[in-house]
C-alpha positions in Angstrom: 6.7 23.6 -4.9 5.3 20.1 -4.0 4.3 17.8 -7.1 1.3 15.6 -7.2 1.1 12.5 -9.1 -1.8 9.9 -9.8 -1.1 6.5 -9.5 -3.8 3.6 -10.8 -3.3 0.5 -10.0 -4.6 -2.5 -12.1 -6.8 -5.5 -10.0 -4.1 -7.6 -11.0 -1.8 -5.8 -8.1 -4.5 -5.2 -5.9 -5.4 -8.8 -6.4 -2.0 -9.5 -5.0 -2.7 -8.7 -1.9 -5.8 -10.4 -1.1 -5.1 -12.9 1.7 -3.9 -9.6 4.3 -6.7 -7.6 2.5 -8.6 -7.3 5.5 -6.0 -7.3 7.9 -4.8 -4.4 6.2 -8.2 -2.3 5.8 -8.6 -2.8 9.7 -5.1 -0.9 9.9 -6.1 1.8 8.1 -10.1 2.2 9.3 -8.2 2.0 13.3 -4.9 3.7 12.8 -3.4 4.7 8.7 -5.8 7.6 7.9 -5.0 9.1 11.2 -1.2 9.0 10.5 0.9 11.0 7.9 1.2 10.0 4.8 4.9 8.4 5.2 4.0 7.2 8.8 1.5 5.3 7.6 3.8 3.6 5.0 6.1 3.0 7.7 3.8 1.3 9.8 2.5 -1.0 6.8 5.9 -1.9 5.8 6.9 -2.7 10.0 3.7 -4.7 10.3 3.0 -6.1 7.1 6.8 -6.2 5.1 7.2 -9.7 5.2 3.9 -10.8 3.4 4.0 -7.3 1.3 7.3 -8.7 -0.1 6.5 -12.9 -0.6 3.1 -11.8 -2.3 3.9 -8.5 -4.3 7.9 -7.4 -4.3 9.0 -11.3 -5.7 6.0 -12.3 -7.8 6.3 -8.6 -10.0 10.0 -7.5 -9.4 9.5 -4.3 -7.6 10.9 -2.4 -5.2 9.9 -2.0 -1.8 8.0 1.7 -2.5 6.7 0.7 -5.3 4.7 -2.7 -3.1 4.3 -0.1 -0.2 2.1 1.9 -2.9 -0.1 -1.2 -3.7 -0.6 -2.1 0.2 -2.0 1.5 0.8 -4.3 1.2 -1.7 -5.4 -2.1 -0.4 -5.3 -0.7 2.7 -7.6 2.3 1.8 -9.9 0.3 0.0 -9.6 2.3 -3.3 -7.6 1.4 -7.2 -6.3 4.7 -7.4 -3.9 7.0 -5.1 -2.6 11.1 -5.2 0.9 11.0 -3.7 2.7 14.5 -3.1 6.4 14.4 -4.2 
């Protein structure tokens, strides 16, 4: 059976990700919220990985899923995300 778990992420980490901010709402308003939840990761890390990785991954020391998490929520616009696991 399919877990959920709640993810908050602090304005520090959204802050992060300011300068493609609104490059990466556009994405999701035009083509993320129509796509599957590990589509639209896909699509973020193929468009966006490189700048995902200089201004979250380095700076805090995480791994790739764990900045794909943050751009989503950038992305979306919201501080707080549901994933299914």
């Amino acid at each position: 059976m399919p877990k959920q778990m709640t993810l908050t992420l602090t304005p520090e980490a959204l802050a992060l990700l300011e300068p493609i901010r609104p490059t990466l709402q556009e994405f999701w308003r035009t083509e993320g919220a129509y796509l599957k939840p590990g589509e639209a990761l896909y699509r973020i890390e193929k468009r966006f990985g490189d700048q995902i990785v200089a201004n979250v991954c380095i700076p805090l020391g995480f791994r790739d899923f764990e900045c794909l998490i943050i751009a989503r929520a950038v992305a979306e616009g919201v501080d707080r995300l549901t994933l299914t696991l």
